[in-house]
C-alpha positions in Angstrom: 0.0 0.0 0.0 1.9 3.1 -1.0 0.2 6.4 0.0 1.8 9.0 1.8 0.2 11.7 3.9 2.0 14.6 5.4 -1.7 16.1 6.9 -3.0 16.4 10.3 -7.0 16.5 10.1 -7.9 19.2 13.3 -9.6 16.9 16.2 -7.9 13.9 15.3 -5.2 12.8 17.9 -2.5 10.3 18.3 -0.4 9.1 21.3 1.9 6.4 22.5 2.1 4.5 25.4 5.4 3.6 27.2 6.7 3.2 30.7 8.6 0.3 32.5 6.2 -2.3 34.4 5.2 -2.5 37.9 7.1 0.6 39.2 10.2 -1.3 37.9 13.5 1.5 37.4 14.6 2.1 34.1 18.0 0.2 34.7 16.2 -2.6 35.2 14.8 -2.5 32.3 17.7 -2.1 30.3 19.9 -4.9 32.1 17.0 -7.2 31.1 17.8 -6.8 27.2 21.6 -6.5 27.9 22.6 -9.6 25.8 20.0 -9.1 22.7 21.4 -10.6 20.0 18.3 -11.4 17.6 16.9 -9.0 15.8 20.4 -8.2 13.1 20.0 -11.9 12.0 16.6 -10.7 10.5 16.9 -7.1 9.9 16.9 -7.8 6.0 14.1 -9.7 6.1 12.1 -7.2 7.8 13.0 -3.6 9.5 10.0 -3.2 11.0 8.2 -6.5 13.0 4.5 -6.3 13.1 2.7 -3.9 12.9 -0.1 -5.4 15.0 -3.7 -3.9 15.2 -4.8 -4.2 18.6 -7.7 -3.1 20.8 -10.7 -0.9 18.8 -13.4 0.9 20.4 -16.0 3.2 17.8 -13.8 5.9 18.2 -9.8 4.6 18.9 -7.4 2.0 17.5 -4.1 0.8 19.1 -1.1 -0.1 16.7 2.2 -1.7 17.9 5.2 -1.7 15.8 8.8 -2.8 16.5 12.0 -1.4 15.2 14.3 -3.4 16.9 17.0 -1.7 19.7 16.7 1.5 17.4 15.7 5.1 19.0 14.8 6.8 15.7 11.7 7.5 15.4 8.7 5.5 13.8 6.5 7.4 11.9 2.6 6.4 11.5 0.2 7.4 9.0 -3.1 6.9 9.0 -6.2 7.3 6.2 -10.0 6.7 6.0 -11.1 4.4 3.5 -14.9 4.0 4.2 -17.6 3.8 6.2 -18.6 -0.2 6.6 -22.4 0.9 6.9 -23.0 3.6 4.2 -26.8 3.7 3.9 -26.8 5.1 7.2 -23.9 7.2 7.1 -24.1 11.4 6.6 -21.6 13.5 4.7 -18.7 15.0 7.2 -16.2 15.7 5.1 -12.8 15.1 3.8 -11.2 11.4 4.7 -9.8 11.3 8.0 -5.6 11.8 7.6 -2.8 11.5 10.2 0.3 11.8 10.7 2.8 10.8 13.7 6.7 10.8 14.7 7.2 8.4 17.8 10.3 7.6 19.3 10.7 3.8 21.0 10.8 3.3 24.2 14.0 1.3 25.8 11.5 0.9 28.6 9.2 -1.2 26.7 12.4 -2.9 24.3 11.6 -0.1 22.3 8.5 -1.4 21.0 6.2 1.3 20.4 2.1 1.7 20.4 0.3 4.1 18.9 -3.1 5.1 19.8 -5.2 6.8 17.9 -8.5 8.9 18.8 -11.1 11.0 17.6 -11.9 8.2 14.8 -15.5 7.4 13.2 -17.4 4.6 14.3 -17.8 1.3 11.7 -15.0 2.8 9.4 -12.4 1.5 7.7 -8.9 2.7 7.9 -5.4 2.2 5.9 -2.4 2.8 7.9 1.5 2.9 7.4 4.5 2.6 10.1 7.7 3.6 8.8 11.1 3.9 9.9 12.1 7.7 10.2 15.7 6.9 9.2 14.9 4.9 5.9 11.5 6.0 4.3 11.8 2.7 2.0 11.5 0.1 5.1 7.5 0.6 5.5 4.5 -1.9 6.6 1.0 -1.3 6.0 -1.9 -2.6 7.2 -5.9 -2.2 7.5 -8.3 -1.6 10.4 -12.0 -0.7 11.0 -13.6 1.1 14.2 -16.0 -0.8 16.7 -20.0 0.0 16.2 -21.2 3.3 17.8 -22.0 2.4 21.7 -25.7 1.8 22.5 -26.1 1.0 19.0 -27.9 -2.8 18.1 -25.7 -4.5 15.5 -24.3 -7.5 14.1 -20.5 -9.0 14.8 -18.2 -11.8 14.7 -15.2 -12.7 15.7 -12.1 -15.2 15.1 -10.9 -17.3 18.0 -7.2 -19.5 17.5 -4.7 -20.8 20.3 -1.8 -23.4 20.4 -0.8 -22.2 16.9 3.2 -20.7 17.7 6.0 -22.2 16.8 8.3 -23.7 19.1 11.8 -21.8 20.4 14.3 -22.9 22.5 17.5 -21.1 24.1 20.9 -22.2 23.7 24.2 -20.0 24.2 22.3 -16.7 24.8 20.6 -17.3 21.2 16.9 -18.3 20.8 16.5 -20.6 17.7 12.9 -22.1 16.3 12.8 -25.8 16.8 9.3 -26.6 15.5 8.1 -24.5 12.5 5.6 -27.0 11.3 3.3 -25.0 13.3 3.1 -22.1 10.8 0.6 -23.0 8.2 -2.3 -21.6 5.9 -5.2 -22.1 8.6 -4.9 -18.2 9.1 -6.2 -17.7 5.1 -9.0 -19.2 6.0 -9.5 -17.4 9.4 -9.2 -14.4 7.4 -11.3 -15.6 4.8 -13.9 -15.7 7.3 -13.6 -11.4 7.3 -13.9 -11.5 11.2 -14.3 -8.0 13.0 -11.4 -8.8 15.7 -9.7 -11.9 16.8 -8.9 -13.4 20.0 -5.5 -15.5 20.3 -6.1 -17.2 23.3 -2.6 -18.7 24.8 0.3 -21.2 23.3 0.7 -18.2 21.0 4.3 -19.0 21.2 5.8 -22.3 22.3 8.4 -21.1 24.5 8.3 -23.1 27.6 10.4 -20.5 29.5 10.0 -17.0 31.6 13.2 -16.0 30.5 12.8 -11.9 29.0 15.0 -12.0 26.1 13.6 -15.4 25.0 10.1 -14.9 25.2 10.5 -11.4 23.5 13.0 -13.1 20.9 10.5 -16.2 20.2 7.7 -13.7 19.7 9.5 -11.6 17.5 10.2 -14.8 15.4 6.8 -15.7 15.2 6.3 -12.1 13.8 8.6 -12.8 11.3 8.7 -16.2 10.3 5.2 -17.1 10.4 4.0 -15.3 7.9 -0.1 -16.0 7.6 -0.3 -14.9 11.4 1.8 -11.6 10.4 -0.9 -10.7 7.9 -3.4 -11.6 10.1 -2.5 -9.4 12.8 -1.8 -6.7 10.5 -5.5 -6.5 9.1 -7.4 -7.9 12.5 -7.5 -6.0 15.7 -6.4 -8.8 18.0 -6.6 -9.2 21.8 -4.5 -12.1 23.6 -4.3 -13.9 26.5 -1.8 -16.8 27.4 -1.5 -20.2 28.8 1.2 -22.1 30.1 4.1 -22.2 27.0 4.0 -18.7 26.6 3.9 -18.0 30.3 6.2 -20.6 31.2 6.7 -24.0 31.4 4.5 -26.8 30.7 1.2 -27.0 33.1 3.2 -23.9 35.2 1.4 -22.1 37.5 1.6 -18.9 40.2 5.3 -20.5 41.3 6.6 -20.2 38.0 10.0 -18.5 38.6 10.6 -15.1 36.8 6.9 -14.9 36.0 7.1 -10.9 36.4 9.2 -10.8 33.4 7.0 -12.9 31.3 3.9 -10.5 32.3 6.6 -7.8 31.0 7.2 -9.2 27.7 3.3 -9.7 27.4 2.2 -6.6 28.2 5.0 -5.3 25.9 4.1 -7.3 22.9 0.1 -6.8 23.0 -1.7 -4.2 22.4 -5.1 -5.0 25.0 -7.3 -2.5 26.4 -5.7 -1.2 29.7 -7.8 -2.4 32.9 -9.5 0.6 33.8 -9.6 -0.9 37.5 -6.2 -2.2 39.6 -4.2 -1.0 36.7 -1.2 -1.2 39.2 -1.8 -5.0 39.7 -0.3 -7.9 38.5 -2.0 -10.1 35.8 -2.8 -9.8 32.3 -6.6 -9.8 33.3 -8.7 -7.1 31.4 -11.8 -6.0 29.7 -13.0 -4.5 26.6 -16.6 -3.9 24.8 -17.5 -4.2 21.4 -20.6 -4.2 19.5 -22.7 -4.3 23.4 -20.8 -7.4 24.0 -18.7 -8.0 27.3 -15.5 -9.7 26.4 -13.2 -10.5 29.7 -9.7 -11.5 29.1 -8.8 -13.8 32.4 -5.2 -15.0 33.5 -5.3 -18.5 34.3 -1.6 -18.7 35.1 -0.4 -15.8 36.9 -2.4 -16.6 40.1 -3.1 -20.0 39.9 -2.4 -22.8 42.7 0.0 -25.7 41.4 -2.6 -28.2 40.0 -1.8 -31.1 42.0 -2.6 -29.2 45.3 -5.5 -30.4 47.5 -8.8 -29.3 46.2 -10.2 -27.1 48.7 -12.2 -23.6 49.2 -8.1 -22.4 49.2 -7.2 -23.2 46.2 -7.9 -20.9 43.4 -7.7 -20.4 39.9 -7.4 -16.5 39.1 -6.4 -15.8 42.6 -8.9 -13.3 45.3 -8.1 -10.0 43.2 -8.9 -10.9 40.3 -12.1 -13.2 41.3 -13.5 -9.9 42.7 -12.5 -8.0 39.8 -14.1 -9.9 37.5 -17.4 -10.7 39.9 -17.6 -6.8 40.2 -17.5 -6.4 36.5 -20.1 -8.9 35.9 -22.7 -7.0 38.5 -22.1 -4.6 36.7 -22.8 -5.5 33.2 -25.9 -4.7 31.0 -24.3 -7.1 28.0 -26.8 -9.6 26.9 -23.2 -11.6 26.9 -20.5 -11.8 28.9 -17.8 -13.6 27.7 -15.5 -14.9 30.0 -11.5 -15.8 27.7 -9.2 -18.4 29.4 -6.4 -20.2 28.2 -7.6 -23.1 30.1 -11.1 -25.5 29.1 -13.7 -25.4 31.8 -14.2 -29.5 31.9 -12.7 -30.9 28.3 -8.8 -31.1 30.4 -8.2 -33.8 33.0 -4.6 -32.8 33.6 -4.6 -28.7 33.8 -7.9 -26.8 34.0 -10.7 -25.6 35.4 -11.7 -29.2 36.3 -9.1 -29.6 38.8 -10.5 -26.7 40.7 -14.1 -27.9 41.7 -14.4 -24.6 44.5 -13.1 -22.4 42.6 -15.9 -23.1 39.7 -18.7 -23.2 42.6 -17.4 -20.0 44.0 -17.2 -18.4 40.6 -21.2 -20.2 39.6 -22.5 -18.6 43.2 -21.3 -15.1 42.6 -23.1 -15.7 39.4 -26.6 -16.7 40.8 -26.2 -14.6 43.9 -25.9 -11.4 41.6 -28.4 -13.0 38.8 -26.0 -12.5 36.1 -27.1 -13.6 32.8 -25.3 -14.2 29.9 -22.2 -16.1 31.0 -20.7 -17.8 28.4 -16.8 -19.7 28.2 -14.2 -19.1 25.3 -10.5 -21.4 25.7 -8.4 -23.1 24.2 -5.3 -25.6 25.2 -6.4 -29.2 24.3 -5.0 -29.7 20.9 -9.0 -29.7 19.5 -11.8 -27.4 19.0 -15.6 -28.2 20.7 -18.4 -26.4 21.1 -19.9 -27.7 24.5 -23.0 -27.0 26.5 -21.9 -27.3 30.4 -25.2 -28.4 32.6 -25.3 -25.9 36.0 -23.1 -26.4 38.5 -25.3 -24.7 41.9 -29.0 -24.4 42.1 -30.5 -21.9 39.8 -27.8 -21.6 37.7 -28.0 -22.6 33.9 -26.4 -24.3 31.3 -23.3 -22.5 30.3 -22.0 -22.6 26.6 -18.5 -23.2 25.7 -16.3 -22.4 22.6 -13.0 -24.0 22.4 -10.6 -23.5 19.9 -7.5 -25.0 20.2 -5.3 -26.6 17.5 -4.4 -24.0 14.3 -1.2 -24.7 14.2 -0.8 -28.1 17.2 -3.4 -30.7 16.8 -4.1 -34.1 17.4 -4.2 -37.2 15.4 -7.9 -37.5 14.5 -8.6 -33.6 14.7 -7.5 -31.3 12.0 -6.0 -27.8 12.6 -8.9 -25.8 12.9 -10.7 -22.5 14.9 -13.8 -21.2 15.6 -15.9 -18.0 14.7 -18.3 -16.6 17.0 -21.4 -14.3 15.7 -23.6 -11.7 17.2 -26.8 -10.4 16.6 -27.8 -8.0 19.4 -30.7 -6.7 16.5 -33.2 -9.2 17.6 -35.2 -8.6 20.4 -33.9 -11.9 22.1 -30.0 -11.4 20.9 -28.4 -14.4 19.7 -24.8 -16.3 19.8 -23.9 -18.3 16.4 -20.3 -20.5 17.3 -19.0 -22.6 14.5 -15.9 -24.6 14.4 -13.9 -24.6 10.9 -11.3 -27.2 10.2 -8.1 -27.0 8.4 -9.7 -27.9 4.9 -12.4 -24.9 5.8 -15.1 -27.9 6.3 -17.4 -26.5 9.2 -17.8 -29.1 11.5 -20.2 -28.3 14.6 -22.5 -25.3 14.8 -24.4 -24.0 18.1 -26.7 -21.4 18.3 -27.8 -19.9 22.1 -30.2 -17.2 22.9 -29.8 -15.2 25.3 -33.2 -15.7 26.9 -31.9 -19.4 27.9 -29.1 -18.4 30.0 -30.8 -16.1 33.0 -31.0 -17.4 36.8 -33.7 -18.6 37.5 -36.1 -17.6 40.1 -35.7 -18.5 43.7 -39.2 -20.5 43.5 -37.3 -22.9 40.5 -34.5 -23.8 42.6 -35.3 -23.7 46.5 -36.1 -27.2 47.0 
């Protein structure tokens, strides 16, 4: 895509985010990528990895770009294409146009994210990043803009997980072991023309909490895997991990160095901040799209080792961010609410939910206590992808839906690499949920439909005896 904008359009504003993680100093920081060694060996592949779209609202974007250990600027450029509904849409004038100088950030391994504001709702945008120094080394990539808030409409999404390939480290050097995770399954995920994506953990195979690694391995993921870098580039994407790109296999809240894998997360994504505890640990956050609830959970950074006794102490997300996300749920109005773990609910025998029989009560009694409608499961991990209806777990509870996508890149014997889309209609009086799974060969091969009229609490009169 080769335009080139040099005009700033008056109310239209851009800004990046930086700043070393958890009150951490800036020497810190810097020891942490002392020994990077990676990114020359690719440099004339690609100057600039990514960029990424992240999180979208009606009116923002987010945009991360890496440049490598460069403090030049990056320079962004951004252009409206179209509005995606333009029956309803009025005349306001010339295309949207900006442009932005941005210097990485050694806090943040000089990764940079831009975010831009004062954008129209349901639009399409084109958008460059560019390396100040050498106008030549450019990527390009597409976005559109959330629906307007309040405002019934239709959606769907992409869901993937266990797709990255597989890096170890050896002599200060991280090399790809396992590449034959890269493959075409993203065409077809795009093909589908989702609204956003959710990656949902194994995003890189890792197996370590090492800083340099993991920000290495995802780098050459960036690079190497070349279907997800176009993906990424033309989806706004939200992630959350599991255990290989956390640490190791099945790790949990004792995984050692864990702080500097949240680092590299938080430095490699580009999700909504959390708008509550934004000093706390976790990856755990929120976003809304289309009147949807979408809540991103960590299932590793506060977990209790698996193999523990099962009792009312042993937790899953840990007792900040069980309240956080109880509070958020009171709170909601979604017809929705989406609840993203790494980790099945009941499909895993060896590392999930089903391990941790309180912590699932605990979590189903907040639910009927408050009469929270709506609650509905998105993972990952298990190497297949299900759709699976859960019967209630407490009295009054209901039957809770579950999407699991797992497998575009790792995948079992009998179950091809596949994902799953998820559609929503909040048009119809009764709004609806349409999950399909798609297999590598683009078969669809289950389809549920839920309204959400059949998940609500039911009355004290139903469930008293």
């Amino acid at each position: 895509m080769a335009f080139k904008l040099t005009t700033l359009r008056r109310g239209v504003r851009i800004a990046t985010l930086g700043g070393c993680l958890l009150g951490s100093a800036a020497a810190w920081c810097e020891a942490r990528e002392a020994n990077y060694q990676l990114y020359p060996k690719i440099e004339g592949e690609r100057k600039i990895v990514g960029p990424l779209v992240g999180h979208v609202t009606d009116t923002t974007a987010s945009i991360w770009a890496y440049a490598g250990p460069r403090t030049t600027p990056l320079i962004l450029e951004v252009e409206e294409l179209e509005s995606k509904r333009p029956s309803i849409d009025v005349e306001q004038g010339p295309p949207q146009k900006v442009r932005l100088n941005a210097t990485p950030d050694p806090k943040r391994h000089h990764a940079v994210e831009f975010k831009v504001t004062d954008l129209k709702p349901e639009t399409r945008y084109a958008f460059v990043v560019r390396l100040a120094e050498a106008d030549d080394a450019a990527e390009s990539g597409l976005f559109a803009t959330a629906p307007a808030v309040g405002e019934p409409t239709k959606f769907k999404l992409a869901v993937s997980s266990c797709f990255g390939g597989a890096y170890r480290r050896k002599d200060g050097k991280t090399q790809e072991v396992r590449g034959e995770y890269h493959n075409d399954s993203w065409h077809l995920l795009m093909g589908e023309r989702p609204d956003f994506q959710m990656i949902i953990g194994d995003n890189v195979y890792a197996d370590s909490s090492d800083y340099n690694h993991l920000w290495d391995a995802y780098t050459l993921e960036r690079v190497k895997n070349r279907p997800f870098a176009a993906a990424v580039r033309t989806i706004p994407t939200y992630a959350v991990w599991d255990d290989h790109d956390y640490g190791p296999n099945n790790s949990d809240r004792t995984s050692k160095g864990k702080d500097d894998a949240l680092a590299t997360f938080r430095e490699v994504f580009a999700n909504p901040p959390r708008e509550q505890d934004a000093d706390k640990p976790g990856i755990y956050t929120k976003f809304t799209y289309g009147g949807i609830d979408f809540f991103l959970l960590d299932g590793r950074y506060f977990r209790t080792p698996n193999d523990d006794k099962d009792t009312p102490e042993k937790t899953f997300l840990g007792k900040e961010q069980i309240k956080w996300l109880v509070d958020e749920l009171k709170e909601s109005k979604a017809p929705f609410k989406v609840l993203v773990c790494g980790s099945t609910w009941m499909a895993s025998s060896s590392d999930g939910w089903r391990l941790f029989k309180h912590a699932r009560k605990e979590l189903w009694n907040a639910i009927v206590e408050n009469k929270v409608g709506g609650v509905m499961f998105v993972s990952g991990d298990i190497h297949r992808c299900d759709l699976q209806m859960h019967p209630p777990e407490v009295d009054g509870a209901y039957p809770m839906p579950e999407v699991i996508s797992s497998g575009l890149g790792s995948h079992g014997k009998y179950d091809p690499m596949g994902f799953a889309t998820i559609e929503f209609d909040t048009t119809q009086s009764d709004p609806i949920m349409t999950a399909r799974v798609i297999d590598g060969t683009g078969l669809e091969t289950v389809k549920r439909q839920v309204r959400a009229s059949t998940l609500q609490v039911r009355p004290h009169s139903e469930h008293s005896h």
